[in-house]
N, C-alpha and C positions, 0 to 999 in steps of 0.2 A: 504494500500500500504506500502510495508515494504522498510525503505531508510537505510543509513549502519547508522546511529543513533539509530533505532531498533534493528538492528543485532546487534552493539556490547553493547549495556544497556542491552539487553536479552542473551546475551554469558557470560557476567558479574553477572546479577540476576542467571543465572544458575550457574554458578561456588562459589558463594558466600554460597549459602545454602547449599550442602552438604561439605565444605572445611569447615566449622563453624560447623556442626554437629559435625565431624572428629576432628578438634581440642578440641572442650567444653565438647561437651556430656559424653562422657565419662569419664572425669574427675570429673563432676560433678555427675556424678554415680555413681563413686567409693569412690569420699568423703564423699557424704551425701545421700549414698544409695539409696531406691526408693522415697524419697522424692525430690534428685538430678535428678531423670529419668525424675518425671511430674515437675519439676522448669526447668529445659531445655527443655523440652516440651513446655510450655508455653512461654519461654521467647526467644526461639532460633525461634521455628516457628515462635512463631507471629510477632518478630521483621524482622525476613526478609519477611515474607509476607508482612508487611505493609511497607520494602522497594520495594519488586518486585509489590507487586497492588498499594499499597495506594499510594505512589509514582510515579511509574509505569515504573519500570526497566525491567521489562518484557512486551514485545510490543504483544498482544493477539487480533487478527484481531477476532478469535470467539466471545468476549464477548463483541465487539464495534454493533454489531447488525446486523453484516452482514453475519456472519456464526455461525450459531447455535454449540454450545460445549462447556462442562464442563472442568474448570481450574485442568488438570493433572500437568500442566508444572512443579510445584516444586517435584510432587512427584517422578515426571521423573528422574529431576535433581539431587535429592537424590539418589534414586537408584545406578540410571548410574555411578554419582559421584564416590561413597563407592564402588560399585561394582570393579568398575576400579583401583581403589586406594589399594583394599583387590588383584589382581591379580599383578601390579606393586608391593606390596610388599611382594609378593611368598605365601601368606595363600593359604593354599588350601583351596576349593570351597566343602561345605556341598549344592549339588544341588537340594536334599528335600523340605527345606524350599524355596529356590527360583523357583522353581515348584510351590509351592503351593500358595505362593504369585502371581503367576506370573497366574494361575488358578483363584484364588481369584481376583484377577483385575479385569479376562474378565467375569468373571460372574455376579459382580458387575457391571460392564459398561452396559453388557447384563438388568440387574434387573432396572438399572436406565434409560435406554434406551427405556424396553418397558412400563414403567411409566409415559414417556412425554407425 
């Protein structure tokens, strides 16, 4: 049952990981190259995962046992985030690659779906 406690700890976990992305990663990319890519790899996910799970800033009725589904929610949030954030600041949109991610998902969902 979702109460506005849920909603906003989960409006906040989602806003938190791609707004951290956007400010770190890239900095960290550009200073210390692909060694910066997987150290903000490592330390940016995993830190906010183990705020939105371990914690649990994000409220996930699927994974309390009452509806069966696999934890997208960050990688939603990222997305959407960045996405929305590259349109706010006038980049144009190479729609290739987000086709093909966005292909890539559902086949992936498909491949894990017919596995359970």
């Amino acid at each position: 049952m979702w109460t506005w406690q849920h909603v906003l700890t989960t409006i906040f976990g989602g806003i938190i990981f791609p707004l951290v992305i956007g400010l770190v990663w890239g900095k960290l990319a550009d200073e210390y190259k692909s060694f910066g890519g997987v150290l903000a790899g490592f330390f940016i996910v995993g830190t906010i995962w183990l705020l939105n799970h371990g914690i649990g800033l994000m409220y996930e009725p699927q994974m309390s046992g009452g509806l069966p589904g696999p934890w997208s929610d960050m990688a939603l949030a990222a997305f959407w985030g960045l996405f929305v954030a590259d349109l706010m600041e006038g980049k144009k949109i190479d729609w290739e690659p987000v086709l093909s991610g966005l292909l890539g998902g559902v086949l992936g969902g498909l491949l894990l779906f017919a596995m359970v």
